[in-house]
DODREN-184947 format. One record per residue (C-alpha): residue in one letter; residue number from 1; x, y, z. Coordinates in steps of 0.2 Angstrom, whole numbers. Layout:
<atoms>
ATOM   code   pos    east   north      up
ATOM      A   NUM       X       Y       Z
...
</atoms>
This chain:
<atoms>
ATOM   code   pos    east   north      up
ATOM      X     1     401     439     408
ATOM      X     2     394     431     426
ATOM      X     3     377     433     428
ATOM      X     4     371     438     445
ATOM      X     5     358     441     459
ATOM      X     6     362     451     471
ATOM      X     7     358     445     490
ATOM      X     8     362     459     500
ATOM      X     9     374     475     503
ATOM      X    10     390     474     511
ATOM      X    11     396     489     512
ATOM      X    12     393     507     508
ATOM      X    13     401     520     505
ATOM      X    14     400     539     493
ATOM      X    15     407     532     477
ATOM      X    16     406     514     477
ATOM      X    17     394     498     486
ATOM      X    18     402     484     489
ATOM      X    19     387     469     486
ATOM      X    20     385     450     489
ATOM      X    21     381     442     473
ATOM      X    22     379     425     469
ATOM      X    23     378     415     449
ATOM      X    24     367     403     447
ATOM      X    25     376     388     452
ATOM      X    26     375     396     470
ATOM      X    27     395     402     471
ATOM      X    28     396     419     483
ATOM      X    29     405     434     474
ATOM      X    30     407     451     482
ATOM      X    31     404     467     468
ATOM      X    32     413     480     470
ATOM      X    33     400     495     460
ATOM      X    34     408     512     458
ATOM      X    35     398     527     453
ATOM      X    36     407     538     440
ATOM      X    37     399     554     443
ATOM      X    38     404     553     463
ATOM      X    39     422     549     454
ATOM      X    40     420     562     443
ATOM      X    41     416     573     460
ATOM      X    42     431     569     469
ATOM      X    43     445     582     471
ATOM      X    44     464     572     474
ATOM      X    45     479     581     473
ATOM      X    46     495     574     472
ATOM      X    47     514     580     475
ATOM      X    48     522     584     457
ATOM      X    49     539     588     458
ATOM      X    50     534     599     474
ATOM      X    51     520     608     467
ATOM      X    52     499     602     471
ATOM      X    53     493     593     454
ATOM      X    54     475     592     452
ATOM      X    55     475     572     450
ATOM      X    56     462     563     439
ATOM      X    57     452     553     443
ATOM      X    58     452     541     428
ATOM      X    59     472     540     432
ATOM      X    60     464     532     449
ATOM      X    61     453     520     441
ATOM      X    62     463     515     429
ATOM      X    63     480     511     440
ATOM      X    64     468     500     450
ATOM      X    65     461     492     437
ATOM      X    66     476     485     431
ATOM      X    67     484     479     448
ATOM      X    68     467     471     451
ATOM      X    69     467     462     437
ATOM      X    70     485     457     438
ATOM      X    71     483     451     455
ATOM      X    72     482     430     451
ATOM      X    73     487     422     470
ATOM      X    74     477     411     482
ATOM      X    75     483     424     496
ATOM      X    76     476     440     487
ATOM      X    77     457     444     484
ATOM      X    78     457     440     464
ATOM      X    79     443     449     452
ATOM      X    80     433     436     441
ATOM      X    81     424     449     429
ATOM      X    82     419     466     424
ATOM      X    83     405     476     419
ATOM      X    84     402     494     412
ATOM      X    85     419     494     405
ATOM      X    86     433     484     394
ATOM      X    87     448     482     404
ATOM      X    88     456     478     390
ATOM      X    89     455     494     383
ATOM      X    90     452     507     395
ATOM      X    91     445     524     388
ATOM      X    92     438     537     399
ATOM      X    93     423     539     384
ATOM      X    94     414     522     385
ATOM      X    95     416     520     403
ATOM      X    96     397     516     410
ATOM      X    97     388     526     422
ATOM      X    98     390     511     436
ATOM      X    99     409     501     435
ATOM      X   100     408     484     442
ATOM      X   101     422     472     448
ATOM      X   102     418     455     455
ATOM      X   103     429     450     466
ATOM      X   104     431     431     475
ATOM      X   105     420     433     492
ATOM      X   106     428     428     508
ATOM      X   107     415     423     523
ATOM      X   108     420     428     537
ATOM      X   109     423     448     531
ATOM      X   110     440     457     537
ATOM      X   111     450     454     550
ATOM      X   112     442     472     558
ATOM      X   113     434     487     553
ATOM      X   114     446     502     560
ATOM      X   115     436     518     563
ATOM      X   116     443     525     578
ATOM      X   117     452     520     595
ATOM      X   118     438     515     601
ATOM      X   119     436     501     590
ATOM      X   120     435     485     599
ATOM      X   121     451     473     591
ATOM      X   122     444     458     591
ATOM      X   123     452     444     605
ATOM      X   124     462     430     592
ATOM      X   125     471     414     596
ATOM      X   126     490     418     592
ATOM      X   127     489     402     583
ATOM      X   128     475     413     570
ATOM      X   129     487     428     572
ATOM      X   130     501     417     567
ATOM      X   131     493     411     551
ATOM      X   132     487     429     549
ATOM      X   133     503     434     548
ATOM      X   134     508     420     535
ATOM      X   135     495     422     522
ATOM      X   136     497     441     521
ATOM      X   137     517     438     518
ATOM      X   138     515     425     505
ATOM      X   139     501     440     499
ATOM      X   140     518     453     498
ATOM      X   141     530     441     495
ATOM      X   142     520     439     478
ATOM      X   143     515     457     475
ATOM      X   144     535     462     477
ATOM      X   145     539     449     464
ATOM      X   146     527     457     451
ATOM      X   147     531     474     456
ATOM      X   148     518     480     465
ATOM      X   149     518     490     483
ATOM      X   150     498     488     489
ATOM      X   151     501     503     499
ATOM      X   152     484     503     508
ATOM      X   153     488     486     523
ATOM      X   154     479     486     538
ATOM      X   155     467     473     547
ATOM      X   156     453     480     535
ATOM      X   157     461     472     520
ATOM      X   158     465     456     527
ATOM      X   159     449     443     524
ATOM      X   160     446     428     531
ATOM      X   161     434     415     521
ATOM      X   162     428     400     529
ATOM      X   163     442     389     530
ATOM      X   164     452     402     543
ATOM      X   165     464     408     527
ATOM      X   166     467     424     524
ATOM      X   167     467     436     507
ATOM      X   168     474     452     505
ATOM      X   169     461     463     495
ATOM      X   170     457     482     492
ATOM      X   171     469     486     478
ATOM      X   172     462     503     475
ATOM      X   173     478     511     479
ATOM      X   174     492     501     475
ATOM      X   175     504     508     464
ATOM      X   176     518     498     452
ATOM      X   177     534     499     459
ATOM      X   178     547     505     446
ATOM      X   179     564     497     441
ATOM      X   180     572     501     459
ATOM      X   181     557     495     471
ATOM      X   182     549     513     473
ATOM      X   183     533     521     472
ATOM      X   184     527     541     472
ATOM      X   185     508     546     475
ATOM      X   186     505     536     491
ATOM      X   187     488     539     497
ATOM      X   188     485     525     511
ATOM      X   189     479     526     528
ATOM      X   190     488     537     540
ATOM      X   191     489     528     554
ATOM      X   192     497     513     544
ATOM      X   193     508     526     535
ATOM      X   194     527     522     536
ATOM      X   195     540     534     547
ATOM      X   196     548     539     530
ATOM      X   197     532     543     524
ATOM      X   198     531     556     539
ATOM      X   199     544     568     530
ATOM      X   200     541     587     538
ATOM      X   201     531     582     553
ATOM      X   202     537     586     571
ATOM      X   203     551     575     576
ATOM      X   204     560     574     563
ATOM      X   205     579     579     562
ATOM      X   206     582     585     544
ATOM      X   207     599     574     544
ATOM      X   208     590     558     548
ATOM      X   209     593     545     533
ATOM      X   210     574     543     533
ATOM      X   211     569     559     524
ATOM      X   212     561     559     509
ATOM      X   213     548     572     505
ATOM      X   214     537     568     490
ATOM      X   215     544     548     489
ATOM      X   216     549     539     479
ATOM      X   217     547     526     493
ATOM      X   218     552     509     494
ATOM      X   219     535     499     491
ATOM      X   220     539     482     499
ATOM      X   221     545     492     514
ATOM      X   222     530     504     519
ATOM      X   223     519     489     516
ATOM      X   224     530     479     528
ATOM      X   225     530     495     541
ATOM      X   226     510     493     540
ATOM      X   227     510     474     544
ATOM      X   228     521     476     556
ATOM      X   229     507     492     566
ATOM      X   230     493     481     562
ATOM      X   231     501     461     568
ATOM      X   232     504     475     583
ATOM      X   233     485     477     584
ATOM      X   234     481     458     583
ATOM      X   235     494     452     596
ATOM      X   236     491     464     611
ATOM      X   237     476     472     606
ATOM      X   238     480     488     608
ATOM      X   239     485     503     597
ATOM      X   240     503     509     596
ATOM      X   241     498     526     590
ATOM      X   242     486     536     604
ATOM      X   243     481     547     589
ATOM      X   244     468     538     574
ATOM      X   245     456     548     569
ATOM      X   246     459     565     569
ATOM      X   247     475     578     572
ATOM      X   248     485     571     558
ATOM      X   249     501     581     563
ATOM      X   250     500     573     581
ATOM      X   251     498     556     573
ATOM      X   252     513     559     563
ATOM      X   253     524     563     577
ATOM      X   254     520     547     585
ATOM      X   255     525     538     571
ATOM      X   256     542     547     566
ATOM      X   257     544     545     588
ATOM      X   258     539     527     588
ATOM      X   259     552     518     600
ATOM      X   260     548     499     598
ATOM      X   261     561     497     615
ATOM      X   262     548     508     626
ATOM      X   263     532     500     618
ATOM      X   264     537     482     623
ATOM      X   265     544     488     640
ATOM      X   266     526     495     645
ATOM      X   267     519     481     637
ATOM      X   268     531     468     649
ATOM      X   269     527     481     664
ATOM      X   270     509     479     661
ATOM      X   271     512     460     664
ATOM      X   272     508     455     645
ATOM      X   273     518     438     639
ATOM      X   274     527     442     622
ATOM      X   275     532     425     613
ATOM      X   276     551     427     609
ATOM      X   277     548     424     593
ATOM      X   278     533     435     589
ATOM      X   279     546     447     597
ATOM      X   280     559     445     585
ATOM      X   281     548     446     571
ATOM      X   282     540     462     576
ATOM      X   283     557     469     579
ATOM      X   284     563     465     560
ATOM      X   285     548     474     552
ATOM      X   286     546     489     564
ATOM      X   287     561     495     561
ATOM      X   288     561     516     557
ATOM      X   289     573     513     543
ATOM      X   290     568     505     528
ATOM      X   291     582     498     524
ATOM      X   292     582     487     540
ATOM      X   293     567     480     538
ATOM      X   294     564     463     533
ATOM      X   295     555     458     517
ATOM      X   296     540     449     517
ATOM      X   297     554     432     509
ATOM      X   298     566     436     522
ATOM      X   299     555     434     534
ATOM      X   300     545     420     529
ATOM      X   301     561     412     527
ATOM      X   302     571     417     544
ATOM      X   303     556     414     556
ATOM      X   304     548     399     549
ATOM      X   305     551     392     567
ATOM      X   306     536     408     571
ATOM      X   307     525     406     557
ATOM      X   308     526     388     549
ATOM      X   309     520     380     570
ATOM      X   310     503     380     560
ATOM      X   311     500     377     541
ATOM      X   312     480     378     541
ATOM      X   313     473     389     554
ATOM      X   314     456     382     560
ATOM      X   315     441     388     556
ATOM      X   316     437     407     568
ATOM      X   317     423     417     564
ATOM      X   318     427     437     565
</atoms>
């Protein structure tokens, strides 16, 4: 076990803190404390079959748990230790009162924290956005080779440490993909949530091939679809989707509307330069069928003329 002092808070929130720690050889980590008894108060209901199931939250904790801990790539935010339980045996009787996983710590923070539309995106060199975009596919080029969808990308869970590399982080609710590339019980972000994912919304034609109600979706696509909304963000600094924050329905009918050939045209009309290959990229990965969409190898293999201009991006403070 690592032995700690803690420098300072990083993040709060209702059930967990997030806090910077460092051992006594002066290496940062970033703990992640959870609170059982604000778990324990947390209501999640999932779609079983058609029917609301009370989910629990143990079934939360320990899912993440083990993604977390199976997650072993210079591209991901990797845990070191735990304390108040044994991840090695998980039982929902000698869990402590405060759970704690200590995670690697990256300097510079996440890319950006998304609270609304009026959050600033902050102003990056294409030449960071390039190597942005590398690190997080070779981050889900990995996760789809040991089976795992992360379910939860956006510019929040993409850190930068000092050396300008990214990590992918915030495994909370990724899910294990079973024997055909799918996952049920997707509970990430609305605004980064994939077209399919948008099943019953406005919009929708009940013939159109993207349908699927409750999932099983394909993991590696709806974390490409997310990529693809928040490298949008980077690039032109603006939101594709009007609605963030609130009217969920509305939001949901922008997505399962999204026309990629209307957003680049307003973009062009507004006199913004789109490099023909950042284009083509964003072309392959936004696509409204998941079965067009490129895969995180397909693309780090097709558009290494795009993403391989810069191995190591240079140091950027965010």
């Amino acid at each position: 076990m690592v032995e700690l002092s803690t420098i300072s808070l990083l993040h709060h929130g209702k059930c967990q803190d997030v806090y910077l720690s460092q051992d006594s050889k002066g290496n940062m980590y970033a703990v992640k404390r959870l609170y059982r008894k604000e778990l324990e108060k947390r209501k999640h209901y999932t779609n079983v079959d058609g029917c609301l199931t009370l989910q629990d939250w143990f079934d939360d904790f320990c899912k993440a748990v083990k993604v977390q801990l199976m997650v072993q790539h210079d591209r991901c935010v990797k845990c070191i230790d735990t304390n108040g339980f044994d991840p090695a045996k998980l039982e929902k009787n000698d869990l402590s009162e405060e759970l704690e996983m200590v995670l690697e710590y990256c300097e510079c923070g996440s890319i950006m924290k998304l609270e609304s539309n009026s959050t600033h995106i902050p102003s990056l060199p294409v030449e960071v956005i390039k190597c942005i975009a590398k690190d997080t596919l070779l981050a889900l080029e990995y996760l789809s080779n040991i089976n795992v969808a992360h379910c939860d990308i956006k510019p929040d869970n993409v850190f930068m440490d000092k050396n300008g590399r990214c990590k992918l982080g915030d495994f909370s609710h990724s899910l294990q993909m079973d024997s055909e590339g799918k996952v049920k019980g997707v509970k990430g972000s609305f605004y980064f949530m994939a077209p399919e994912m948008a099943s019953g919304s406005p919009g929708w034609k009940q013939n159109d091939r993207r349908i699927s109600e409750s999932g099983p979706y394909k993991g590696a696509s709806i974390d490409m679809w997310a990529l693809g909304v928040s490298l949008w963000m980077l690039y032109f600094q603006r939101y594709p989707f009007k609605t963030l924050s609130t009217a969920v329905i509305q939001l949901m009918y922008e997505i399962s509307n999204f026309d990629i050939e209307e957003q680049l045209e307003e973009l062009q009309a507004d006199g913004l330069h789109i490099e023909a290959d950042f284009e083509d990229f964003i072309r392959s990965i936004l696509c409204m069928y998941p079965s067009d969409r490129s895969t995180a190898s397909v693309a780090l293999v097709c558009y290494n003329g795009y993403h391989d201009k810069l191995h190591t991006a240079p140091s950027v403070a965010v």
